[in-house]
N, C-alpha and C positions, 0 to 999 in steps of 0.2 A: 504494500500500500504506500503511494507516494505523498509526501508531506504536500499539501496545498498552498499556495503560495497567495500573501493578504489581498484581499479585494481592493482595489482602486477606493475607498472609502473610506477604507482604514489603515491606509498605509501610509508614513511620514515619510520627511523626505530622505531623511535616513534609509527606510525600507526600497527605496526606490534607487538608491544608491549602489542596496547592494543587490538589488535586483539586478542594476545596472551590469555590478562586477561579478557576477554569478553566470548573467547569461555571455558577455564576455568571456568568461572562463570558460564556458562550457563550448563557445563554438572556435576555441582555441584547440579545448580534447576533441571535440569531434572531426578539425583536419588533422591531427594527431592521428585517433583512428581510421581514417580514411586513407595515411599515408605509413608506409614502412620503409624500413625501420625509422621508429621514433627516436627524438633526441634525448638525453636524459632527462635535460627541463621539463620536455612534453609529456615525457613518462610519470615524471613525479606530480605536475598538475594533474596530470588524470588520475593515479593514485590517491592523491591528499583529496580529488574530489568525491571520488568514492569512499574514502572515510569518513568526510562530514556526511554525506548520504547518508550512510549505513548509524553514524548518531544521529541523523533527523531521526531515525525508523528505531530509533532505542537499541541498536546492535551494533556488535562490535566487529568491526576488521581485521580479526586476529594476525600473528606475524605469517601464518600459513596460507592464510584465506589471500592475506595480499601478496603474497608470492604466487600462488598459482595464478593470481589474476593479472601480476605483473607476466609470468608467465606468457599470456594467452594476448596481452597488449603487444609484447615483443614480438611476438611469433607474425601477428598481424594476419590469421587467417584459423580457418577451422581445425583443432589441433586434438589429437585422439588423445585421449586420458593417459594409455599407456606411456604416451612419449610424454608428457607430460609428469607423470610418477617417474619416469628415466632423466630428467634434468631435473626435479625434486632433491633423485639421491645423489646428484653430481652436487649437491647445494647444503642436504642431509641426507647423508649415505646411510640413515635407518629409517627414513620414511617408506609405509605401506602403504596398499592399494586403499585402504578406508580411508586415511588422511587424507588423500587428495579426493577422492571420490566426497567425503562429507564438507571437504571444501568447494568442490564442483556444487553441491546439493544448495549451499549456503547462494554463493552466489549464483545462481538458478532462483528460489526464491527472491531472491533481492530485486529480482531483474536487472542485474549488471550484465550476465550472459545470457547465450542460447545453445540449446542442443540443437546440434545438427542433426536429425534423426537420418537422413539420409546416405549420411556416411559417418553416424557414431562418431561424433565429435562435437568438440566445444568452441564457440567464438564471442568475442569481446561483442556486445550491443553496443553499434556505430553511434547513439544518441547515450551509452552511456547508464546515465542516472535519470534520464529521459525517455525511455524505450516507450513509446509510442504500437508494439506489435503489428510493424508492419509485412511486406512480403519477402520471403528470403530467398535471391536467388544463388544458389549454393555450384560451384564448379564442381566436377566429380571427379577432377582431376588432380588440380592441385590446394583443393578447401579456398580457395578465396570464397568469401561472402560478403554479399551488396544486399542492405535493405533497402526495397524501395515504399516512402512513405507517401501510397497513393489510397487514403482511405475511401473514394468514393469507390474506386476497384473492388478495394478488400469487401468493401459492402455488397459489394453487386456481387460478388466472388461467394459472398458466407449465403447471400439470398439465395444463389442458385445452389448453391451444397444443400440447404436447408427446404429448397422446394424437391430436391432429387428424394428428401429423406432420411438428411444424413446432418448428425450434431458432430460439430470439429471437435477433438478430445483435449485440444489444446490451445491456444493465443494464437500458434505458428503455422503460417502458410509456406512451404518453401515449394519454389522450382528446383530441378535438375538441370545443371545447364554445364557449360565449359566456357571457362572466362578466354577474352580476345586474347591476350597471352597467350595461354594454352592454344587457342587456334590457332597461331603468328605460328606458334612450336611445331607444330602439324605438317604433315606433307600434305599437298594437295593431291584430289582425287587421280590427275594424269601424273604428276614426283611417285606417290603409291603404286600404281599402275605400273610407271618404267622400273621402279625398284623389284621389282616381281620377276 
């Protein structure tokens, strides 16, 4: 549940200050997450902003929770759990599969991340402390993930799911897709063809 931010009514000019430097900050992380690797700066504002987050919500950012989620910022794409516990114990060489997984669970509730159900893995939310549940379109190649925040879609997308007969199990829409990268990487159908 995200903390509500004061009504135009009741807000001083104080509040509006740090409204200012809030949302400033935030679309500071969000070209941060949009671009890899991040700089250290960038790393540590989106870090520090996810711990005041996690204390609006009365919870805490433990030293593990923010590691795997500095983790998952570095990587800058959808990253399997497993590799994730394997640079864990390169950091603490006695972390198990529960610590990371109850820190994957933490931030999941939070909505700082998303499961990639598609290819069983985890990615930073591009908005962050703002996740919005929009549309995930996920490469199957290399985890790049792009949300796209287009809610009259999602709307028309959940109506026709829900006239077919069917309730979403989750927030999450993803596609299946291969990001332009990955297609640049690709031989084309006649390079395929002569390699044959």
């Amino acid at each position: 549940m995200k903390t509500a931010k004061p009504s135009p009514e009741t807000a001083t000019p104080h509040d509006h200050h740090h409204d200012d430097d809030h949302a400033h900050t935030h679309a500071n992380v969000q070209a941060v997450l949009r671009t890899s690797p991040a700089s250290p700066a960038s790393l540590d504002a989106a870090l520090e902003m996810a711990e005041a987050y996690c204390r609006e919500r009365g919870e805490k950012l433990t030293p593990i929770r923010r590691k795997v989620l500095e983790l998952l910022l570095t990587s800058g794409r959808a990253t399997k759990a497993y590799s994730l516990l394997d640079e864990m114990r390169q950091i603490h060489p006695g972390s198990a599969p529960p610590t990371v997984y109850r820190a994957l669970d933490f931030l999941l509730s939070a909505g700082l991340i998303h499961r990639i159900e598609s290819i069983n893995a985890f990615a930073v939310c591009h908005d962050l402390t703002q996740c919005q549940h929009g549309i995930l379109v996920v490469c199957q190649q290399c985890g790049n993930v792009t949300e796209l925040h287009e809610p009259k879609l999602r709307q028309a997308l959940v109506a026709q799911i829900e006239a077919a007969g069917y309730r979403l199990s989750g927030d999450g829409i993803e596609l299946k897709g291969v990001c332009a990268q990955c297609q640049a990487a690709q031989p084309s159908p006649a390079e395929a063809a002569a390699q044959s």
